[in-house]
PALUM-947388 format. One line per 3 residues: number of its first residue (from 1); their letters; for each residue x negated, y, z of C-alpha. Coordinates in steps of 0.5 Angstrom, whole numbers, plus 500, padded with zeros to 3 digits. Each point is the difference from the previous one (the first is absolute). Example, Ala and Ser with C-alpha at 12.3 -4.5 7.8 and 13.67 -1.06 7.14 Angstrom:
2
1	AS	475:491:516 | 498:507:498
END
This chain:
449
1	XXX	497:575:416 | 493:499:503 | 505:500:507
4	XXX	505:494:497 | 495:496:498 | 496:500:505
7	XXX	508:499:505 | 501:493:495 | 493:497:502
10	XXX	501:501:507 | 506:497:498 | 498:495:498
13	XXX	494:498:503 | 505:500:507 | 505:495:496
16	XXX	494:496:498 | 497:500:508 | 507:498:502
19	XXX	501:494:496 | 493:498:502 | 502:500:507
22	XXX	507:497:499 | 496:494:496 | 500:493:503
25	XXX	495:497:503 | 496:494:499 | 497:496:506
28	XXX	496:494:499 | 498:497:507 | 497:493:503
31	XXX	503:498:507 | 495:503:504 | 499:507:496
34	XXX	508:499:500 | 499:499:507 | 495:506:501
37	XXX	504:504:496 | 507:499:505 | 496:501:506
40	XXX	499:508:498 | 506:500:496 | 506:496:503
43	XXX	506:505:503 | 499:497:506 | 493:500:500
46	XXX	500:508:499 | 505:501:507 | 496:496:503
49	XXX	493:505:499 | 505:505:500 | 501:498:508
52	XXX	493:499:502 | 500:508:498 | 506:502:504
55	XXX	497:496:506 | 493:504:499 | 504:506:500
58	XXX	505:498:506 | 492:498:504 | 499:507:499
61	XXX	506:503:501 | 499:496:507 | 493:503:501
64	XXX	502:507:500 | 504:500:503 | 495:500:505
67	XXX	496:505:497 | 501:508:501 | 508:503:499
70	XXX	499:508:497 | 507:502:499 | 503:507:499
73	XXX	507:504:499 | 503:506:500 | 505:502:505
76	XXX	505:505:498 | 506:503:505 | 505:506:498
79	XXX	504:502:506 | 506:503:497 | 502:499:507
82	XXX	496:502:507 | 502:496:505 | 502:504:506
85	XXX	498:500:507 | 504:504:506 | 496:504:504
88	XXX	500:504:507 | 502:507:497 | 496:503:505
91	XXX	493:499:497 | 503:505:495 | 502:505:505
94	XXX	507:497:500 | 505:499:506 | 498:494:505
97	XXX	504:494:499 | 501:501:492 | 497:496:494
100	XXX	498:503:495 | 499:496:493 | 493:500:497
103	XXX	498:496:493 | 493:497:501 | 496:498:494
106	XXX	499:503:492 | 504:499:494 | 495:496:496
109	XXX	495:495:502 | 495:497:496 | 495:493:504
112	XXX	494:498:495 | 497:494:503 | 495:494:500
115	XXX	499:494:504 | 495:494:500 | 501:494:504
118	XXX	495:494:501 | 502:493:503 | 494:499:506
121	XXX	502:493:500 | 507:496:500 | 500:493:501
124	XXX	505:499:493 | 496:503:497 | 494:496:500
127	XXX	505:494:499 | 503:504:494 | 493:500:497
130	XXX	499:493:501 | 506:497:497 | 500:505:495
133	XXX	494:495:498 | 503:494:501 | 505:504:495
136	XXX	496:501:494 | 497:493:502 | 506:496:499
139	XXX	502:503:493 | 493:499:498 | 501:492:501
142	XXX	508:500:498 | 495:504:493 | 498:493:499
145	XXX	504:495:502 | 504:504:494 | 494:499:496
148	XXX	501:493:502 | 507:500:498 | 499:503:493
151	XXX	495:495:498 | 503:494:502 | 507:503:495
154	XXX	495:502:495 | 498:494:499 | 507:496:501
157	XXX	503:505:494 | 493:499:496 | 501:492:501
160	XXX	508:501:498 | 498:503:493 | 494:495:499
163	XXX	506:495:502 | 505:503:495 | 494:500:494
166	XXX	499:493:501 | 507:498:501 | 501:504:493
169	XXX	494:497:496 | 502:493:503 | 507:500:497
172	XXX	498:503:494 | 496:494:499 | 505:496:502
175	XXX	505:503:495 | 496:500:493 | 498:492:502
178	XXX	508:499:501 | 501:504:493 | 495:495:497
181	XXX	503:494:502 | 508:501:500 | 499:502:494
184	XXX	497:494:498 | 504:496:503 | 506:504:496
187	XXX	498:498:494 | 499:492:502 | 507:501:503
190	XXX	502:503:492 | 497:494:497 | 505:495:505
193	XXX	494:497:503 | 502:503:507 | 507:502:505
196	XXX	502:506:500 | 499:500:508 | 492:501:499
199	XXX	500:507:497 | 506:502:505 | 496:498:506
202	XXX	494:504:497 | 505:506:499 | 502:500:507
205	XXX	492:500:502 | 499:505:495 | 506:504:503
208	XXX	497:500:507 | 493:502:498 | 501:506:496
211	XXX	506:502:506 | 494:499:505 | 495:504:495
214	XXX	505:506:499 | 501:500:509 | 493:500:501
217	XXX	499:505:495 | 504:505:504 | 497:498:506
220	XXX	493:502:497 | 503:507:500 | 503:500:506
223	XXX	493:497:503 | 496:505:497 | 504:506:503
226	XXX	499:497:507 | 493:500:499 | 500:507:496
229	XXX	503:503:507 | 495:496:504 | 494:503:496
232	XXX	504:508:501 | 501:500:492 | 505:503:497
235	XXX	506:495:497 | 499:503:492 | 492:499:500
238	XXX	497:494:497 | 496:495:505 | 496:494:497
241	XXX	497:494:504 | 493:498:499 | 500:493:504
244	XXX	503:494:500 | 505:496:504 | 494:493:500
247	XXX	495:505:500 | 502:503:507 | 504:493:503
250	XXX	492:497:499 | 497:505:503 | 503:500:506
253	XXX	500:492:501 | 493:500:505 | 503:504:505
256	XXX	502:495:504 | 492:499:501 | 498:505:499
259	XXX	505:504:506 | 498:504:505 | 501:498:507
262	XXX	507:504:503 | 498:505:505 | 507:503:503
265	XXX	496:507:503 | 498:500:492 | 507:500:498
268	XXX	503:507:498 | 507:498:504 | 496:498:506
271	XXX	496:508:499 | 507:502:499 | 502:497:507
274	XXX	495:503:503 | 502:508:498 | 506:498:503
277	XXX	497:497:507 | 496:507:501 | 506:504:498
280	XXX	503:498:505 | 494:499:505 | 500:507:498
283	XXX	507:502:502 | 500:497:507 | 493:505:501
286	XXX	504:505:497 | 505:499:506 | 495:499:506
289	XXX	497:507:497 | 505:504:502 | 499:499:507
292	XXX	494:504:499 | 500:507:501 | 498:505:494
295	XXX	496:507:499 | 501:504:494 | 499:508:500
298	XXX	502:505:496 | 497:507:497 | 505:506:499
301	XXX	499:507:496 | 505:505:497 | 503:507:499
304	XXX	506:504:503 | 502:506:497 | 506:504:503
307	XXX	505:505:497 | 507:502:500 | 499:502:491
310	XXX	497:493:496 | 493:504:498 | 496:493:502
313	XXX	496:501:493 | 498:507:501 | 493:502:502
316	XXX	502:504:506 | 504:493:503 | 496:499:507
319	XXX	500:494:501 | 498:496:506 | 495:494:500
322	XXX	501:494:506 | 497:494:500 | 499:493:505
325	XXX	497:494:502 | 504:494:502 | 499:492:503
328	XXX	506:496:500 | 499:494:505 | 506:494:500
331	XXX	500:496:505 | 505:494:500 | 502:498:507
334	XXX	506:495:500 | 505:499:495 | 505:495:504
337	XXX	496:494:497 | 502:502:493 | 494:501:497
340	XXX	498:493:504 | 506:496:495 | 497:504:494
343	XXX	494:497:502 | 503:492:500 | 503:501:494
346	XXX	494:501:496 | 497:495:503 | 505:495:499
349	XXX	499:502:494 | 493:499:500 | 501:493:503
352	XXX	505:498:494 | 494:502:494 | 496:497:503
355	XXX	505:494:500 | 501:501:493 | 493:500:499
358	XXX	499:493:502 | 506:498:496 | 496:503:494
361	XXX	494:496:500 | 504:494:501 | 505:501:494
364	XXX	493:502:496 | 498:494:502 | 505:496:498
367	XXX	501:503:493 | 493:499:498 | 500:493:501
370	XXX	507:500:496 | 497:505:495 | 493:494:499
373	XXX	505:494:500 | 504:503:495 | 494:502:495
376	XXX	497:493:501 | 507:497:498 | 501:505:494
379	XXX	492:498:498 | 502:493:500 | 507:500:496
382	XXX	496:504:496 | 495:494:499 | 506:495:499
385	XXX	504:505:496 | 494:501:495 | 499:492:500
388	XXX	509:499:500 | 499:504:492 | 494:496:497
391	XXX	505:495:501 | 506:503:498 | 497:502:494
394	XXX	498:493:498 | 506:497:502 | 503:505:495
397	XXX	495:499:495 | 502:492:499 | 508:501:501
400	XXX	499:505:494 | 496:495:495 | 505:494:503
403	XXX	507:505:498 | 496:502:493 | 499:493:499
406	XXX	507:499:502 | 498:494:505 | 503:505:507
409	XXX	507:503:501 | 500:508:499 | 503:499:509
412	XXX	493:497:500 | 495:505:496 | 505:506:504
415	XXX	499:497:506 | 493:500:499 | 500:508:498
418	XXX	504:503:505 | 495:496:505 | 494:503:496
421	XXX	504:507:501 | 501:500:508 | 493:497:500
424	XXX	497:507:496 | 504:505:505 | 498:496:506
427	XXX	493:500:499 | 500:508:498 | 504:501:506
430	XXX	494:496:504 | 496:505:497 | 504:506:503
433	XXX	501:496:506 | 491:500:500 | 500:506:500
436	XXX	505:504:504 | 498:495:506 | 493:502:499
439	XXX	503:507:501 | 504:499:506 | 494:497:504
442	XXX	495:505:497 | 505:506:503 | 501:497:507
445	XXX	492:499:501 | 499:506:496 | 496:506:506
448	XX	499:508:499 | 495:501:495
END
């Protein structure tokens, strides 16, 4: 009884831990935590760490291959068949002139054997070495130029919710306060004192803004998975955003006076280019290292051990030890100018990379000039946006008291809406447009840290 009982509480307890980790997750995150939070957990990201590591462990992989090389083998042969070699039949008392077959060697052989061997120098290698630096190098800055990536989508998605937030609340607003007034102007219809066109009209816009509602509603969702596999986190875990769209677009419109000067070098894509202009500065040494001769040596130890029944693993098995010493010197003398066409090749590569190179700082350049006109022209329509809805809202507000008065046309006091209407959407994507700019340029000016 005491066993069952205690079988159901393991039982249960092991439910109750599965149920908890099967529990959704709840994430509460400002930009910048969300941003700190992609770094580290983005897919993308955890690759990215993943080959810096396979690059450590290449570099090292290319560093002993330099460094002592111990093997060691067992050799077995069974003779089921002795070769056999002619001999003249006289050295065994026989007649002149005739042969006599004789089998030399044992049934069984056994060779247990170790080697060392040591590079003593060889040009590749010491290139291998230095590449392998470059190699490492390299992952290291594509690691943060994907950092750079991942912040920038971050808060592009980010924004993109906050957008759809607002969109919903606005429309919202804008629904109750079209409510209100289609009913009024409804029950002035039902007294006769109004044509039935008014309300219809208000009924088209009212159809118009709950299809926008339910649009942008799907969208938030659609918005906020994008973010969720941004941020690496599972698409059933609930994520909540603490900043506001006006908050972020406000603190991001000093920037233009506040921006560093550009330096190409600095840029991460420049860096990346670099990597590539020394790989291939490497290779064309790698080339002109082949004509260069290499020394290696090598150590050799082992036992042989003989017999015609198998009685290796018997204690009266003789056994008979060898050992030796070896350099080994290569000198490459002519190779009919194919490793002189090998050699050209890489440095017509090498001169193709440093060309790319040179295209690389003007192209940086270029968009970082295209990237600040840009955000100064989005801070500006920002201005002209937020200004474009104070007057809308005011134009909307009079054409309602003269339409409830009865003194303007229902064509009118719509008008009046759908221009307050666009007037809201262009100043939240002005808000967007601040904000993604701002990361556009942060991210092509943006170093190692």
């Amino acid at each position: 009884m005491k066993r069952n009982s205690l079988l159901i509480t393991f039982l249960l307890l092991s439910a109750f831990l599965f149920a908890q980790n099967d529990t959704p997750k709840t994430y509460s995150f400002s930009l910048e935590e969300a941003i700190n939070y992609a770094i580290e957990h983005n897919y993308s990201s955890i690759n990215a760490s993943r080959d810096i590591d396979a690059a450590k462990q290449k570099k090292w992989e290319t560093t002993a291959a330099g460094l002592p090389q111990i093997s060691a083998g067992i050799d077995y042969t069974n003779n089921f068949e002795l070769q056999k070699s002619l001999v003249p039949a006289e050295f065994f008392g026989g007649q002149p002139g005739e042969f006599a077959e004789l089998a030399f060697g044992t049934k069984h052989s056994m060779n247990a054997r170790s080697q060392l061997t040591q590079i003593i120098f060889d040009g590749s290698y010491i290139v291998a070495l230095q590449a392998s630096k470059t190699y490492l190098k390299y992952y290291q800055n594509y690691k943060q130029k994907n950092k750079n990536e991942v912040r920038e989508m971050v808060i592009n998605s980010y924004g993109n919710v906050l957008l759809a937030e607002e969109n919903i609340r606005i429309l919202n607003k804008n629904k109750t306060t079209l409510d209100k007034t289609l009913f009024d102007t409804n029950e002035t219809f039902k007294n006769g004192l109004i044509e039935e066109e008014n309300v219809e009209q208000l009924k088209i816009t009212l159809s118009s803004i709950v299809s926008n509602l339910n649009y942008t509603l799907r969208l938030k969702e659609i918005s906020m998975n994008m973010l969720k596999i941004d941020l690496g986190i599972p698409l059933e875990n609930e994520l909540i955003l603490t900043d506001e769209l006006q908050q972020l677009s406000e603190s991001n419109l000093d920037f233009a006076i506040a921006a560093p000067a550009f330096e190409v070098k600095n840029s991460i894509d420049y860096k990346i280019s670099e990597n590539l202009v020394d790989q291939r500065r490497l290779e064309l040494k790698l080339e002109k290292s082949k004509a260069l001769p290499n020394l290696s040596a090598n150590m050799n130890f082992g036992y042989n051990a003989f017999g015609d029944d198998f009685q290796f693993t018997s204690a009266d098995q003789k056994w008979f030890n060898y050992s030796n010493l070896g350099v080994s010197l290569n000198i490459p003398i002519f190779s009919s100018f194919g490793r002189q066409a090998k050699t050209q090749q890489a440095k017509i590569e090498f001169e193709k990379a440093t060309t790319q190179q040179t295209e690389t700082e003007q192209k940086l350049q270029l968009q970082y000039q295209t990237a600040k006109s840009d955000y100064e022209f989005r801070v500006e329509q920002y201005a002209s946006a937020k200004e474009n809805l104070r007057l809308a809202e005011r134009i909307e507000r009079k054409q309602n008291v003269k339409f409830t008065e009865g003194i303007s046309t229902s064509f009118d006091f719509t008008d009046a809406q759908q221009q307050l209407y666009k007037a809201q959407q262009n100043y939240l994507q002005s808000m967007v447009d601040v904000i993604n700019t701002k990361a556009a340029l942060d991210k092509l000016i943006q170093t190692n840290e």
